[in-house]
mmJSON file of the N, C-alpha and C atoms, coordinates in Angstrom:
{"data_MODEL":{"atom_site":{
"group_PDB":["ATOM","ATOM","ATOM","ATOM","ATOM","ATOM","ATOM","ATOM","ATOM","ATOM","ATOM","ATOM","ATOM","ATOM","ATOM","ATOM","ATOM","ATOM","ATOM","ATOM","ATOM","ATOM","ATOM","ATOM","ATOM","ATOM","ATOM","ATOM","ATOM","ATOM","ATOM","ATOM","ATOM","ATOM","ATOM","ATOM","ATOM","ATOM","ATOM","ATOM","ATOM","ATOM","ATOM","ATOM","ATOM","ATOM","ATOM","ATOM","ATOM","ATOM","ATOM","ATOM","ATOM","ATOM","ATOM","ATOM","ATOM","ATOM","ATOM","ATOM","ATOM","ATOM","ATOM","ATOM","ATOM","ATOM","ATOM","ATOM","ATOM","ATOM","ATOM","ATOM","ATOM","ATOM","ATOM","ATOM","ATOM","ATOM","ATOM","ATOM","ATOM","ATOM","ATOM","ATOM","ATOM","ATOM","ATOM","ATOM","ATOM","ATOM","ATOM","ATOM","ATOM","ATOM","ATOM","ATOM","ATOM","ATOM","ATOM","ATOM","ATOM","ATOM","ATOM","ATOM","ATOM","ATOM","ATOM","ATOM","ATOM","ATOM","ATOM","ATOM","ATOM","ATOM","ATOM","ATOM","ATOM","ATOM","ATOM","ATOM","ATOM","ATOM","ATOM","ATOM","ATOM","ATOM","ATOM","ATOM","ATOM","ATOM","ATOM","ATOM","ATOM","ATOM","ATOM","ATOM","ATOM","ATOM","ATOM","ATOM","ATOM","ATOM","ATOM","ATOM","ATOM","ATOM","ATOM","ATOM","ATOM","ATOM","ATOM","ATOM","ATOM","ATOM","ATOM","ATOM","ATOM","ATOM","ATOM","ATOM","ATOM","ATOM","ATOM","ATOM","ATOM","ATOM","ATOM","ATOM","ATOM","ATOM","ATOM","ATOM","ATOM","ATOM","ATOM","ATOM","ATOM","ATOM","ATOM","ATOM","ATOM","ATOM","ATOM","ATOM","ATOM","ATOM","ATOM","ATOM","ATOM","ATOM","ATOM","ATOM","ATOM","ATOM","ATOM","ATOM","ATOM","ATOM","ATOM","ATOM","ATOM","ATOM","ATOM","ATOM","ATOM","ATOM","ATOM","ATOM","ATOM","ATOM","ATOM","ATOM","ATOM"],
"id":[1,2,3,4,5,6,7,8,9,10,11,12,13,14,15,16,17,18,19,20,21,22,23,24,25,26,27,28,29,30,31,32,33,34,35,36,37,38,39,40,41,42,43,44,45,46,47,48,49,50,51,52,53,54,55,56,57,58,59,60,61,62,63,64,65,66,67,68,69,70,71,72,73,74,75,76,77,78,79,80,81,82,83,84,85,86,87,88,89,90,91,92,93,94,95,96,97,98,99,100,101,102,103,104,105,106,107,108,109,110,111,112,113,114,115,116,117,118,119,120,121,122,123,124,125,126,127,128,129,130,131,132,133,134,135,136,137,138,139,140,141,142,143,144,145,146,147,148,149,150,151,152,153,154,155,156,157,158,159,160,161,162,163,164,165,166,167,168,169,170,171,172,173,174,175,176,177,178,179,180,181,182,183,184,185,186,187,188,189,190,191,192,193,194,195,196,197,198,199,200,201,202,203,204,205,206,207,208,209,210,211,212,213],
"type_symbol":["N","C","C","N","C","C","N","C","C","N","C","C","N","C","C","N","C","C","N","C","C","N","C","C","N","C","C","N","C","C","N","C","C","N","C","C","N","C","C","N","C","C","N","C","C","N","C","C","N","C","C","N","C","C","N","C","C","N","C","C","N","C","C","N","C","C","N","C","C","N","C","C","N","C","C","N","C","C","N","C","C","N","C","C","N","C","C","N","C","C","N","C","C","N","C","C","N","C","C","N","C","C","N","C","C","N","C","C","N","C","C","N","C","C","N","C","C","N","C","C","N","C","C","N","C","C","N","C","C","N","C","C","N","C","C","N","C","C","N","C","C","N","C","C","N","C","C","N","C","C","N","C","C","N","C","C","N","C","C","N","C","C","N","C","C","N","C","C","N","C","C","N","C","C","N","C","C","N","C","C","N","C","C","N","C","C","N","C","C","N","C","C","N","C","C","N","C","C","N","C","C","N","C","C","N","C","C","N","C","C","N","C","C"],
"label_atom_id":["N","CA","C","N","CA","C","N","CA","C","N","CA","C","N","CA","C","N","CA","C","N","CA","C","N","CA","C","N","CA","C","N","CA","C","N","CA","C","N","CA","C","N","CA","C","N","CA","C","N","CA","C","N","CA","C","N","CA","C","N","CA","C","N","CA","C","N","CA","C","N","CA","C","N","CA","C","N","CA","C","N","CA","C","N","CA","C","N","CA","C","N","CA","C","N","CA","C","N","CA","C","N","CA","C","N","CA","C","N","CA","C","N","CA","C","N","CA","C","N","CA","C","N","CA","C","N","CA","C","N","CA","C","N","CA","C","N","CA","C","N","CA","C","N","CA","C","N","CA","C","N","CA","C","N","CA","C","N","CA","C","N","CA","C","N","CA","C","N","CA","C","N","CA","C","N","CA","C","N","CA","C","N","CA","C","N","CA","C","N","CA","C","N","CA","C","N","CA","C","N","CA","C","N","CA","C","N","CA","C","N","CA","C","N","CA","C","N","CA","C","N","CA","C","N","CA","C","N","CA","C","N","CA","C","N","CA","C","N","CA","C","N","CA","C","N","CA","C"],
"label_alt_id":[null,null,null,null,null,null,null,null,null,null,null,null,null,null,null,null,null,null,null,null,null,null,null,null,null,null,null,null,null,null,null,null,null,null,null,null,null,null,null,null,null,null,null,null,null,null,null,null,null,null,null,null,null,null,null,null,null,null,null,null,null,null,null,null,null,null,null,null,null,null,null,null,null,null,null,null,null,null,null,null,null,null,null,null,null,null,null,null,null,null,null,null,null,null,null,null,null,null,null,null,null,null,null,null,null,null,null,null,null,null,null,null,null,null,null,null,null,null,null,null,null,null,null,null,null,null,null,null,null,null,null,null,null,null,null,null,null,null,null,null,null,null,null,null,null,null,null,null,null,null,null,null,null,null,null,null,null,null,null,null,null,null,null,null,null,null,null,null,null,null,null,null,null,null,null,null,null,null,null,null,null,null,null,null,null,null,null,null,null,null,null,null,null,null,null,null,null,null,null,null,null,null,null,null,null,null,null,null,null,null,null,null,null],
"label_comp_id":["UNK","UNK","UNK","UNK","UNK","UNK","UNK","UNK","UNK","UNK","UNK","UNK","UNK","UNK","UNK","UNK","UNK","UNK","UNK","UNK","UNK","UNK","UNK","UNK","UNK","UNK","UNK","UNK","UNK","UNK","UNK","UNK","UNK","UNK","UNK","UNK","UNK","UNK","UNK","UNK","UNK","UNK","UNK","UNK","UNK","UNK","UNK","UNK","UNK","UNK","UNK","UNK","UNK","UNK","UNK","UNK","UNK","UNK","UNK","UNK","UNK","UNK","UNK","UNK","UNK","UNK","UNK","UNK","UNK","UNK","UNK","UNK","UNK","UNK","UNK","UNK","UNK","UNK","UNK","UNK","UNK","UNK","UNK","UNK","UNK","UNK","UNK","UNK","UNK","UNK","UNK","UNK","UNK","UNK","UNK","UNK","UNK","UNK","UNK","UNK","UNK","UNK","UNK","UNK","UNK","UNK","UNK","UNK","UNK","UNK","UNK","UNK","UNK","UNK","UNK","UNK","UNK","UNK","UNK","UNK","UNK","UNK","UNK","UNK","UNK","UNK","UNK","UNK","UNK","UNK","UNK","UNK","UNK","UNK","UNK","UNK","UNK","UNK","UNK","UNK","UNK","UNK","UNK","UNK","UNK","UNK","UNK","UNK","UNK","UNK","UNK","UNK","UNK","UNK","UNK","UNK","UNK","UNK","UNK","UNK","UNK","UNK","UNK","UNK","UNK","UNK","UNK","UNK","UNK","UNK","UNK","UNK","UNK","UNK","UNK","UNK","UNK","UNK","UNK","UNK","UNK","UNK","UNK","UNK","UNK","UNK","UNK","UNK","UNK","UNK","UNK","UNK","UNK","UNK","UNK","UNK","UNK","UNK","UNK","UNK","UNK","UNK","UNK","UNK","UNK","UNK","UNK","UNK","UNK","UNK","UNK","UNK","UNK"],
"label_asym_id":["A","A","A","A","A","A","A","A","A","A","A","A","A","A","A","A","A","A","A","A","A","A","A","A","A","A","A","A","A","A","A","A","A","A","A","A","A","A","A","A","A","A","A","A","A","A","A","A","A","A","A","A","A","A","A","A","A","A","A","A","A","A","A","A","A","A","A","A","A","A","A","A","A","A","A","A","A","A","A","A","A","A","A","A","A","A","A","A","A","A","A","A","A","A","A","A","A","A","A","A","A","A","A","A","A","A","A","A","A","A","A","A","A","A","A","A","A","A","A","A","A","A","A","A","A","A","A","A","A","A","A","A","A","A","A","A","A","A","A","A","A","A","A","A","A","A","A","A","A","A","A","A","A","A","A","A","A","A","A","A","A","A","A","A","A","A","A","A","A","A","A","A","A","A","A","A","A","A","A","A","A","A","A","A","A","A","A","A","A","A","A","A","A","A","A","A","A","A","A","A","A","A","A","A","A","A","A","A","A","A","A","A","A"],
"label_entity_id":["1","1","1","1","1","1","1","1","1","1","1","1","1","1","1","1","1","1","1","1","1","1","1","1","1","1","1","1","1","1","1","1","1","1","1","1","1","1","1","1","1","1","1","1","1","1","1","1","1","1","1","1","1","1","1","1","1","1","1","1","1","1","1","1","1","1","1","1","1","1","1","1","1","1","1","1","1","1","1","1","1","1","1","1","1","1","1","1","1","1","1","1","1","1","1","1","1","1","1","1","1","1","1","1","1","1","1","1","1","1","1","1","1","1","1","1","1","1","1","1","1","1","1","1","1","1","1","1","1","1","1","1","1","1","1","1","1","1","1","1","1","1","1","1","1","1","1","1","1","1","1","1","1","1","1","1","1","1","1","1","1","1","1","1","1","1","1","1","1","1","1","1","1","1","1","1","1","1","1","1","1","1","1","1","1","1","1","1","1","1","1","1","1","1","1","1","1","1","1","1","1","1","1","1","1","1","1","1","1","1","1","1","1"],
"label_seq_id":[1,1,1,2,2,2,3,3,3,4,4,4,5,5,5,6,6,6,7,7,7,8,8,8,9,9,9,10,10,10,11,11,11,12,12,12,13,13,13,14,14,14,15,15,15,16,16,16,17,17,17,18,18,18,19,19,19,20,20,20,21,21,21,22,22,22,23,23,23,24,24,24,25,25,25,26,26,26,27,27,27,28,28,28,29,29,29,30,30,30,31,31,31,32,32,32,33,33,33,34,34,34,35,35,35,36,36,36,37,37,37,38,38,38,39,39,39,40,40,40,41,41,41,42,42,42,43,43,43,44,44,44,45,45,45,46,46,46,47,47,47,48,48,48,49,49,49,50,50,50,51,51,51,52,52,52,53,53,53,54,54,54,55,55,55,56,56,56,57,57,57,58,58,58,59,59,59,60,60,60,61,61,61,62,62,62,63,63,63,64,64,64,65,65,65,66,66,66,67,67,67,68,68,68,69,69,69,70,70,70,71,71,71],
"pdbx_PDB_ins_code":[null,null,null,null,null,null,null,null,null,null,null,null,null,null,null,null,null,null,null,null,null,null,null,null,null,null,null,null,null,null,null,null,null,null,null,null,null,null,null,null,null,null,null,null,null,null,null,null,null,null,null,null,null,null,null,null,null,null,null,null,null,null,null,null,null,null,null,null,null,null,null,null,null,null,null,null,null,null,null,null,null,null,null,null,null,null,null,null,null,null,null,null,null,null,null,null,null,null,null,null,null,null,null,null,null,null,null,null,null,null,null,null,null,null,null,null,null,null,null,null,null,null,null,null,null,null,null,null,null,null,null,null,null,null,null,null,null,null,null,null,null,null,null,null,null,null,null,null,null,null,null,null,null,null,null,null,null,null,null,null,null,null,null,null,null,null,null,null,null,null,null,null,null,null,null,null,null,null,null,null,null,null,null,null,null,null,null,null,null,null,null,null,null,null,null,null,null,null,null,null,null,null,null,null,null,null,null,null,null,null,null,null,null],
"Cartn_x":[44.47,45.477,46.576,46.911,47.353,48.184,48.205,48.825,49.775,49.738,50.167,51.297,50.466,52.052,52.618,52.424,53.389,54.359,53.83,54.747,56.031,55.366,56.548,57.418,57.145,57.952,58.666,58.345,59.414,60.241,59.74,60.911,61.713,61.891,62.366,63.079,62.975,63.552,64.978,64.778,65.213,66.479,65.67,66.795,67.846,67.427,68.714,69.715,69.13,69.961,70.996,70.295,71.178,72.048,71.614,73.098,73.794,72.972,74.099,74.992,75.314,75.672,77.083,76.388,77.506,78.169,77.898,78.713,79.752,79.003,79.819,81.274,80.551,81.655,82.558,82.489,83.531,82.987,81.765,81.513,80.378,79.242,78.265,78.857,77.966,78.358,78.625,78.18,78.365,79.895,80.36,81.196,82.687,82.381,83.401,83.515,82.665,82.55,83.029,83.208,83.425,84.969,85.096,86.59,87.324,87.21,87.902,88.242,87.429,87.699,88.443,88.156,88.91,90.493,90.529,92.198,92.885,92.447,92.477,92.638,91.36,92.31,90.788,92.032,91.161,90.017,90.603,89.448,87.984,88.347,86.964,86.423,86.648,86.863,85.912,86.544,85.373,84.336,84.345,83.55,82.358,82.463,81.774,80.699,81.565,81.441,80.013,80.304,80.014,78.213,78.29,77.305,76.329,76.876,76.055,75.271,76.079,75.658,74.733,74.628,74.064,72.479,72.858,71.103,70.672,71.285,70.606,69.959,70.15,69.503,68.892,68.846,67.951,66.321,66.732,65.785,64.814,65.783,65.288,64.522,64.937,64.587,64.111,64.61,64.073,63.286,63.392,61.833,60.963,60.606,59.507,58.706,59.844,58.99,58.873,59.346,59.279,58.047,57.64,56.556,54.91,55.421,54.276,53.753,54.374,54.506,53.767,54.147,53.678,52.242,51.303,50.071,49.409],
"Cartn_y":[15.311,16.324,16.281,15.811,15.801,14.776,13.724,12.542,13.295,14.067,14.626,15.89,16.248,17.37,16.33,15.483,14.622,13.861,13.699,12.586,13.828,15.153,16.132,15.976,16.492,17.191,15.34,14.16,13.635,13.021,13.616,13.455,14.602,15.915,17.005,16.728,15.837,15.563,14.658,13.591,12.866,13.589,13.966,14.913,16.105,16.339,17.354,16.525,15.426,14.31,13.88,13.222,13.043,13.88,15.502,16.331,16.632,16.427,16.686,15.586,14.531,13.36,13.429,13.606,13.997,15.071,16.164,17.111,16.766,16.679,15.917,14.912,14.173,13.142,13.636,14.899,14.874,14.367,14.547,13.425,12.513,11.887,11.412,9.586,8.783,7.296,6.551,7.054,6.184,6.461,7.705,8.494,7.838,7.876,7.541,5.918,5.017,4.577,3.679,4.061,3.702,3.935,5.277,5.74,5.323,5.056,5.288,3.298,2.576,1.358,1.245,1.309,1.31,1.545,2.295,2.716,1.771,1.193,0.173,0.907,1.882,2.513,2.016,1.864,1.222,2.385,3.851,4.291,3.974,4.233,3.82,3.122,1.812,0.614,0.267,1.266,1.387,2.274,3.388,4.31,3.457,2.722,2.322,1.031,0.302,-0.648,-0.419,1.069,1.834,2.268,3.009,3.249,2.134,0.958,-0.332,-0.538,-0.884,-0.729,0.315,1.437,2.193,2.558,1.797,2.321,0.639,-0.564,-1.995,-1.404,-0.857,0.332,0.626,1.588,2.489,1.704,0.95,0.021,-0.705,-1.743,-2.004,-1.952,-0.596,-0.03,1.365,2.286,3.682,3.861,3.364,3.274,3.069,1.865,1.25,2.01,2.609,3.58,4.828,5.655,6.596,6.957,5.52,5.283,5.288,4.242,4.064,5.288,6.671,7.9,8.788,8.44,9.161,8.781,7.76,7.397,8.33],
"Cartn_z":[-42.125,-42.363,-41.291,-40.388,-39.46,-39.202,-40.364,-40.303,-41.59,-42.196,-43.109,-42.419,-41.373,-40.941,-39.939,-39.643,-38.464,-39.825,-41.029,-41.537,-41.952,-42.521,-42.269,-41.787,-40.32,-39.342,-39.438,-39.383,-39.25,-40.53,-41.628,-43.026,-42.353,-42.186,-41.781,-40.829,-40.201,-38.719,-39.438,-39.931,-41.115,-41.503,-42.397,-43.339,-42.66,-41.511,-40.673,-40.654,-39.63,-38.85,-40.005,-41.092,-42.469,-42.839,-43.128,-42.99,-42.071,-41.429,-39.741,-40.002,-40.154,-40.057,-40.667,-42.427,-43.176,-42.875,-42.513,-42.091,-40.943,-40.058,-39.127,-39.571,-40.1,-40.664,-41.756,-42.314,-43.763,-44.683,-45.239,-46.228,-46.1,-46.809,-46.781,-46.408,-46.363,-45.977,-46.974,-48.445,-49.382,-50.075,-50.02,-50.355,-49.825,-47.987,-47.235,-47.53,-47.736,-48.043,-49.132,-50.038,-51.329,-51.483,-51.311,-51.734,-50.626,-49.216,-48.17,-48.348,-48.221,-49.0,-49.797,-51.165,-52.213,-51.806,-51.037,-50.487,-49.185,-48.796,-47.994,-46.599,-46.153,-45.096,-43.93,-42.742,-41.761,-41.221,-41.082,-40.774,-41.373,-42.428,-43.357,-43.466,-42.497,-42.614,-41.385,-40.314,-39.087,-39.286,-39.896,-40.318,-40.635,-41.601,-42.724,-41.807,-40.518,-39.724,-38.855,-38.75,-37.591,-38.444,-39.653,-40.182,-40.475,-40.51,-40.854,-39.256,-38.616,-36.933,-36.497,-36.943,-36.43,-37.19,-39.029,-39.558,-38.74,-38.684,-37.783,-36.378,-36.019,-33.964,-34.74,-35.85,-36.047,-36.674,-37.48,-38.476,-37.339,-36.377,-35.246,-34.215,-33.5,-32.58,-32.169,-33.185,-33.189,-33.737,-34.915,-36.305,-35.541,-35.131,-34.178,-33.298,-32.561,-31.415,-32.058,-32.746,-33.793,-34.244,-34.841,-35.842,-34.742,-33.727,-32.397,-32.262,-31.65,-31.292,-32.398,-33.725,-35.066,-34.741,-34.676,-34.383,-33.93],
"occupancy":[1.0,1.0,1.0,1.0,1.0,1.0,1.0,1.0,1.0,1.0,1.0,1.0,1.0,1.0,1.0,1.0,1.0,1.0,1.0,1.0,1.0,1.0,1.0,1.0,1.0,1.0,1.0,1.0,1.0,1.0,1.0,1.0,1.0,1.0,1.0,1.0,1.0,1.0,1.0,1.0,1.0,1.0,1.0,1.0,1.0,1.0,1.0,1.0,1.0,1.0,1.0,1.0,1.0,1.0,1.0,1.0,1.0,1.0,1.0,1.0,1.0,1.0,1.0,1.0,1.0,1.0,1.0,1.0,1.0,1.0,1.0,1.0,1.0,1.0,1.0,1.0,1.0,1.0,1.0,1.0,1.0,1.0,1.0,1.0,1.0,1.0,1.0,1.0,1.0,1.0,1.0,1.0,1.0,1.0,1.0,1.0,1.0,1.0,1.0,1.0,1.0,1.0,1.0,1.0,1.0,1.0,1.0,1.0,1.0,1.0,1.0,1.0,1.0,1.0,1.0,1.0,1.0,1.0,1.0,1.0,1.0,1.0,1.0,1.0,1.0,1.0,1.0,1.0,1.0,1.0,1.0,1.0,1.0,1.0,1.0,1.0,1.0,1.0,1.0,1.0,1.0,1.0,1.0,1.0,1.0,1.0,1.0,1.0,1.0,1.0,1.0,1.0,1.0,1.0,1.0,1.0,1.0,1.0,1.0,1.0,1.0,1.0,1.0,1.0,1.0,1.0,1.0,1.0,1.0,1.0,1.0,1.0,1.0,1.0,1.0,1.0,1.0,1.0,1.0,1.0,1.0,1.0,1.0,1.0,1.0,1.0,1.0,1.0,1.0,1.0,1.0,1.0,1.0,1.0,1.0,1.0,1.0,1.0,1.0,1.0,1.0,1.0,1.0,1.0,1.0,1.0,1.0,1.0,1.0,1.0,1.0,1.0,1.0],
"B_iso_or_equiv":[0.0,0.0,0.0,0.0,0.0,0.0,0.0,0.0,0.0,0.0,0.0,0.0,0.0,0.0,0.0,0.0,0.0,0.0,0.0,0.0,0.0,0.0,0.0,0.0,0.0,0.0,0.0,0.0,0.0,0.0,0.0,0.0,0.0,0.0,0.0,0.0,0.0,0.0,0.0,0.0,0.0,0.0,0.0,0.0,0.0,0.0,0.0,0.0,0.0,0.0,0.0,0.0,0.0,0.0,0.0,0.0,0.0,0.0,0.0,0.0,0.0,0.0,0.0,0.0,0.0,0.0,0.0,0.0,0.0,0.0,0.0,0.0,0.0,0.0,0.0,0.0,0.0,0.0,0.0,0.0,0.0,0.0,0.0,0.0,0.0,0.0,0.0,0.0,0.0,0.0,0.0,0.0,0.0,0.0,0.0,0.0,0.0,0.0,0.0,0.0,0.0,0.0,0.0,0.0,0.0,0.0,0.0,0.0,0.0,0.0,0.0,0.0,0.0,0.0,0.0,0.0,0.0,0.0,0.0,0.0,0.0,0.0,0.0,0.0,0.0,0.0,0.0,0.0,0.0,0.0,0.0,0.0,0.0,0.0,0.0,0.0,0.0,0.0,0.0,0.0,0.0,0.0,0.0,0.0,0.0,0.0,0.0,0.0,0.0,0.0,0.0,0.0,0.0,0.0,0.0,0.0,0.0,0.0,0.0,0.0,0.0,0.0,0.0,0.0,0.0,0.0,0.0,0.0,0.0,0.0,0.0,0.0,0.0,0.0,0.0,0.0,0.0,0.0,0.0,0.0,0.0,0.0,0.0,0.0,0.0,0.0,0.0,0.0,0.0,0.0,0.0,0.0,0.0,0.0,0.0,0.0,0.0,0.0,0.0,0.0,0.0,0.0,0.0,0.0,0.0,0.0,0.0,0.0,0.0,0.0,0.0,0.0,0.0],
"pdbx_formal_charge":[null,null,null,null,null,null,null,null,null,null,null,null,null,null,null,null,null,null,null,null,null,null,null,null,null,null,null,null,null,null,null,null,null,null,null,null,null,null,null,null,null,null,null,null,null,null,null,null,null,null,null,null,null,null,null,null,null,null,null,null,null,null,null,null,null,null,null,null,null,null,null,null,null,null,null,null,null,null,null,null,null,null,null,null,null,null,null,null,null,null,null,null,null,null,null,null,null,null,null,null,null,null,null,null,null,null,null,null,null,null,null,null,null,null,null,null,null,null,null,null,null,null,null,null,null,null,null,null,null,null,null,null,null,null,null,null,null,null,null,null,null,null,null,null,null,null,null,null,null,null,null,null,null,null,null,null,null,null,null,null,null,null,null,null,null,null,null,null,null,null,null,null,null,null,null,null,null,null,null,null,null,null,null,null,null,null,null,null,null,null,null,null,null,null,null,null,null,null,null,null,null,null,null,null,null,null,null,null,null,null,null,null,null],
"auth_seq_id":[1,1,1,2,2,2,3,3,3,4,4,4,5,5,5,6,6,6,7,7,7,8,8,8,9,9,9,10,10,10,11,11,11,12,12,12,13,13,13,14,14,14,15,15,15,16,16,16,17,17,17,18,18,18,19,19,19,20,20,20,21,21,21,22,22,22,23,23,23,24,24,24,25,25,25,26,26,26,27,27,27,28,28,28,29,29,29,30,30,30,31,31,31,32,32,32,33,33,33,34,34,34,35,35,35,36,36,36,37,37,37,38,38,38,39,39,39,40,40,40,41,41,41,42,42,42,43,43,43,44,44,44,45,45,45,46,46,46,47,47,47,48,48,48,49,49,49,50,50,50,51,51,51,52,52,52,53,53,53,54,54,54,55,55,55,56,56,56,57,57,57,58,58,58,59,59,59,60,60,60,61,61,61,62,62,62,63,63,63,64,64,64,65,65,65,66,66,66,67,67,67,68,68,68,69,69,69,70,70,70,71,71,71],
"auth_comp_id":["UNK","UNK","UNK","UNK","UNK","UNK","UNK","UNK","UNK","UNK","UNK","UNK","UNK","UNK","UNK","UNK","UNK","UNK","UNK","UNK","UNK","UNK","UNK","UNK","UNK","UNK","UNK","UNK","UNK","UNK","UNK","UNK","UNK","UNK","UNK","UNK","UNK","UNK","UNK","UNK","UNK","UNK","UNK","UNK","UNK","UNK","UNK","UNK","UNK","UNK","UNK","UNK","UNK","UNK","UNK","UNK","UNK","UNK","UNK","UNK","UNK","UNK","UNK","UNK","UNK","UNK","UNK","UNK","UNK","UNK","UNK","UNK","UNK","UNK","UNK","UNK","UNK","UNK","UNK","UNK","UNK","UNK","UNK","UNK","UNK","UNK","UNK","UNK","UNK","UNK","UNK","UNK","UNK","UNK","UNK","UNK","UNK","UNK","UNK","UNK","UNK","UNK","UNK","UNK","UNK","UNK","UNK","UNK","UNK","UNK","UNK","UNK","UNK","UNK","UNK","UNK","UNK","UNK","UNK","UNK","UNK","UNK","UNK","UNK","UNK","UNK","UNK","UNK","UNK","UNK","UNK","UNK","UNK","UNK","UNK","UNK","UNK","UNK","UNK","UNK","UNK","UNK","UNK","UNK","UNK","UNK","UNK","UNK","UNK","UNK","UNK","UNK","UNK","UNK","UNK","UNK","UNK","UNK","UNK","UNK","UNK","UNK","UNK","UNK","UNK","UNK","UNK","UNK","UNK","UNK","UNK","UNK","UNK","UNK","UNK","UNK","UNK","UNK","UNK","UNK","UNK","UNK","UNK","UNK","UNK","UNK","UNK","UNK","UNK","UNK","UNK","UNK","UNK","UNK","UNK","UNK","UNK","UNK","UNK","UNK","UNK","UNK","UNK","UNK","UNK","UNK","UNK","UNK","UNK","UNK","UNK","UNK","UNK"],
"auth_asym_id":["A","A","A","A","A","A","A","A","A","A","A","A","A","A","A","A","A","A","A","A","A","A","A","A","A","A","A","A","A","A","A","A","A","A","A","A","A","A","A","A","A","A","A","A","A","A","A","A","A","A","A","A","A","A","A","A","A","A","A","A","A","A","A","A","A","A","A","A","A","A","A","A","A","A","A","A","A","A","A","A","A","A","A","A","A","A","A","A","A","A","A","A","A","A","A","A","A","A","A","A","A","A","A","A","A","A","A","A","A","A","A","A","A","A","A","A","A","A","A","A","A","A","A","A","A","A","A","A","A","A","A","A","A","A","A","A","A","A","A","A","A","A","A","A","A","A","A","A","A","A","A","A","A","A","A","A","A","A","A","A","A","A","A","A","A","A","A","A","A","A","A","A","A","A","A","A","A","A","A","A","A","A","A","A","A","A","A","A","A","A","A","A","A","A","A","A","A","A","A","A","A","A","A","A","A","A","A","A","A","A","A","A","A"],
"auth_atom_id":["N","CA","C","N","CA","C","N","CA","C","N","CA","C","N","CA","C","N","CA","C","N","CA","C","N","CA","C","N","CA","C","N","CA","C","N","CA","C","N","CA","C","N","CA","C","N","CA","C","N","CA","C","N","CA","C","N","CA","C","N","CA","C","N","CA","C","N","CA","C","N","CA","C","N","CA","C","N","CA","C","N","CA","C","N","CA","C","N","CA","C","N","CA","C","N","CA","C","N","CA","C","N","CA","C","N","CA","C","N","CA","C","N","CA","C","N","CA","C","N","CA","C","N","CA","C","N","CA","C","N","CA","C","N","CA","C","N","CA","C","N","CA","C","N","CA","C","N","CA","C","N","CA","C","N","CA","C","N","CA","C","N","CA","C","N","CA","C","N","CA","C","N","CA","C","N","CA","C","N","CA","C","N","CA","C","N","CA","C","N","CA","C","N","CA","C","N","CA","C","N","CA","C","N","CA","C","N","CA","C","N","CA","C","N","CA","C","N","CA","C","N","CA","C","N","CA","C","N","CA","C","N","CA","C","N","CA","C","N","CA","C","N","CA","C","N","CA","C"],
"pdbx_PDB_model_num":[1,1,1,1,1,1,1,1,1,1,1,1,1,1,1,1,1,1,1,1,1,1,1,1,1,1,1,1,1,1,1,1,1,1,1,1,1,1,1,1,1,1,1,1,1,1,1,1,1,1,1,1,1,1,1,1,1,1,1,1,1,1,1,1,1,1,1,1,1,1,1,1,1,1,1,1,1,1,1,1,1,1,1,1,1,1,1,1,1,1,1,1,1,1,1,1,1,1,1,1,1,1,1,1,1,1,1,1,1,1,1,1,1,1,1,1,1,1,1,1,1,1,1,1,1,1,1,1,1,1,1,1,1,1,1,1,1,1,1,1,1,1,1,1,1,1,1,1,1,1,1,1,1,1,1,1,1,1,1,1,1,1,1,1,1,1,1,1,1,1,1,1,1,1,1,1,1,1,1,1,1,1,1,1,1,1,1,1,1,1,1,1,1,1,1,1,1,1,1,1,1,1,1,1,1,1,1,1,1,1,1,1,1]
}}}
């Protein structure tokens, strides 16, 4: 049972960070994304640069120890 409230608390943990994110930003990643492209505009351009860069750290290197810790 206990592997069951840790996997919780870190979907929950997850999912703030995820709206925090979008909020933060104006807009979700696929969103800015898509349309901000389509328009040829450089912000979006780094935006979009920036979100790729940042789930590669995350996939990488935070998951990993994240997951170690969840144990």
């Amino acid at each position: 049972m206990e592997d069951f409230y840790d996997s919780l608390l870190f979907l929950l943990l997850g999912g703030f960070l995820i709206g925090f994110g979008a909020r933060w930003a104006a807009g979700c990643t696929s969103g800015n994304t898509i349309t901000g492209l389509a328009t040829l505009q450089l912000p979006s351009l780094l935006a979009t640069l920036g979100f790729f860069a940042g789930g590669l750290v995350a996939a990488h290197f935070i998951l990993p120890w994240a997951l170690f810790w969840l144990r």
